[in-house]
C-alpha positions in Angstrom: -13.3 -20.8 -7.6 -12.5 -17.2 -8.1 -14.8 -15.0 -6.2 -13.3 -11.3 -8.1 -13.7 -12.8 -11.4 -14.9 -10.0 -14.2 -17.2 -11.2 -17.0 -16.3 -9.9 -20.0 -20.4 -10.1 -20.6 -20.6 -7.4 -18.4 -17.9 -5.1 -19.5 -18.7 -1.9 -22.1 -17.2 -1.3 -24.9 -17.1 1.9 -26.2 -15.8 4.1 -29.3 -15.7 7.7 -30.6 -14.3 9.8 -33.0 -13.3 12.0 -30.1 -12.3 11.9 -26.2 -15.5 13.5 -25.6 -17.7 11.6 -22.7 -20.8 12.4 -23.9 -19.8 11.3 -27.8 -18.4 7.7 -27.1 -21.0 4.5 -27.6 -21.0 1.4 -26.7 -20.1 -1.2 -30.2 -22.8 -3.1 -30.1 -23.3 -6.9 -30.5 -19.0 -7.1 -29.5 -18.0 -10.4 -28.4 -14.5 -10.1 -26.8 -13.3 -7.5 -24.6 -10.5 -5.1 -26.0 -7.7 -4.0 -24.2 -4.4 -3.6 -25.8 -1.3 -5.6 -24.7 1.8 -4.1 -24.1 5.8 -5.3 -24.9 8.8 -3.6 -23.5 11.5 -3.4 -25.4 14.9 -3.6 -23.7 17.9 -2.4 -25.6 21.3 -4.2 -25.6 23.6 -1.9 -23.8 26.5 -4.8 -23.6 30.1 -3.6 -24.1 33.6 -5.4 -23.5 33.6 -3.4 -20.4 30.8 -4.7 -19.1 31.5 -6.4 -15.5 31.5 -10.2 -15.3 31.0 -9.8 -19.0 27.6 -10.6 -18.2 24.8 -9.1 -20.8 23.6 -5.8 -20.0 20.2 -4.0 -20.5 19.0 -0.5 -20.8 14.9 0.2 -21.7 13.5 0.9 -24.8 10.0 1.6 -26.5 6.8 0.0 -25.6 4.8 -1.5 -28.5 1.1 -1.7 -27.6 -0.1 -5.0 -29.8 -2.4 -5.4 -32.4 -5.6 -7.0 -31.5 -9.2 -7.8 -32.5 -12.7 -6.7 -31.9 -14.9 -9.4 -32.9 -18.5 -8.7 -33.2 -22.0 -9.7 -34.8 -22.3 -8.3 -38.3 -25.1 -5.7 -38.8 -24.8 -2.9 -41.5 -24.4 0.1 -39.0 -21.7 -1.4 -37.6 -20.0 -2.3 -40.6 -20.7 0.9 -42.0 -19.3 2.9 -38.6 -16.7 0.9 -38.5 -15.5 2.1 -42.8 -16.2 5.4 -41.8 -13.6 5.4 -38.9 -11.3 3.8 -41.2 -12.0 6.6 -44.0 -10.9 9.2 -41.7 -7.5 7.8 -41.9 -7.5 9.3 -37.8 -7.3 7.0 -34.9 -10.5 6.3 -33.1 -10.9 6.6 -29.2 -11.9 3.1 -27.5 -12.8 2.8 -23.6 -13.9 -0.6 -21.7 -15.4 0.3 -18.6 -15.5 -2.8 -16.4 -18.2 -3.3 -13.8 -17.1 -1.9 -10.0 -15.9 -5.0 -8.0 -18.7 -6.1 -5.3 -18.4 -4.7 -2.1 -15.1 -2.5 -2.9 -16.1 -0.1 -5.7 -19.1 2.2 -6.5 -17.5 2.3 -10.2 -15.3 -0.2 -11.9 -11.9 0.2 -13.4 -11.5 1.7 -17.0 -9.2 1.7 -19.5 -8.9 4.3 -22.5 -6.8 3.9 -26.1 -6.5 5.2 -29.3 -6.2 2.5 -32.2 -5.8 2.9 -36.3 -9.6 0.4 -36.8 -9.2 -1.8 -40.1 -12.7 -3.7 -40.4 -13.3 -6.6 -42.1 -15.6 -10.0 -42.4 -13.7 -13.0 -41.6 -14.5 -16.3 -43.9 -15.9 -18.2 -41.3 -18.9 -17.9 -39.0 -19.9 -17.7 -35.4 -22.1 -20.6 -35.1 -24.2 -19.5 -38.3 -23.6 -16.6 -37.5 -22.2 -13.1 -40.0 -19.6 -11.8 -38.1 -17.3 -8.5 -38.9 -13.9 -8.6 -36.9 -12.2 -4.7 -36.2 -8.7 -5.3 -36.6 -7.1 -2.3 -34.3 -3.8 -1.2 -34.2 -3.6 0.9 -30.7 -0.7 3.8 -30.8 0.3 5.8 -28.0 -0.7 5.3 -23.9 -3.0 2.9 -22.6 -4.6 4.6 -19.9 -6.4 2.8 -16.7 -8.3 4.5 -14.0 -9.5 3.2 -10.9 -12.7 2.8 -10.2 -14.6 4.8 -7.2 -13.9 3.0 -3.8 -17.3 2.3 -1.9 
């Protein structure tokens, strides 16, 4: 078994209308842990000169993927989340993991910016209500390491 495993359970997820530390909060009752994937894009640079006439490559953009933020349904949330939305801006997200044991004093974190699109899916979470913010990141996806011990 893994001994460095992170539990999503203990990881923060945060957003705010701003970079400003002291403005982000954590989205409560979130289920999944958000951080953005991202796809390299590799542009065909193949020409009949090209040796062996073997395909070549030069790089491209990066997409950062779409992905979803799903979390119990309460009205604050719901009605955070629209307000985002209204602003037609992207909002600031940052998931601060816990500091590995024994090697950091702070864990890792990593900050975006995503276009938030909430809705309420059609089916539950074991009886549960729950609202799913559908994020589409632009720009960098930052990381920075955590404090070492």
């Amino acid at each position: 078994m893994a001994q460095n495993v992170v539990a999503g359970d203990l990881c923060d997820i945060e957003w705010s209308a701003d970079d400003v530390d002291g403005n982000y909060e954590v989205i409560k009752g979130c289920k999944t842990v958000g951080i953005p994937e991202e796809t390299d894009e590799y542009r065909d640079r193949t020409s009949l000169d090209s040796p062996g006439r073997n395909k070549e490559y030069g790089v491209g953009l990066t997409d950062t993927g779409e992905l979803t933020l799903n979390c119990f349904y309460s009205t604050s949330l719901y009605e955070k989340a629209l307000a985002y939305k209204a602003a037609g801006k992207p909002v600031y997200f940052r998931v601060k993991l816990p500091p590995e044991d024994a090697l950091q004093s702070t864990g890792d974190t990593f900050k975006y910016q995503a276009f938030l699109n909430p809705s309420i899916p059609a089916v539950d979470q074991d009886g549960d209500l729950m609202t799913d913010l559908k994020l589409r990141p632009t720009g960098v996806v930052a990381w920075a390491k955590g404090a070492a011990v």
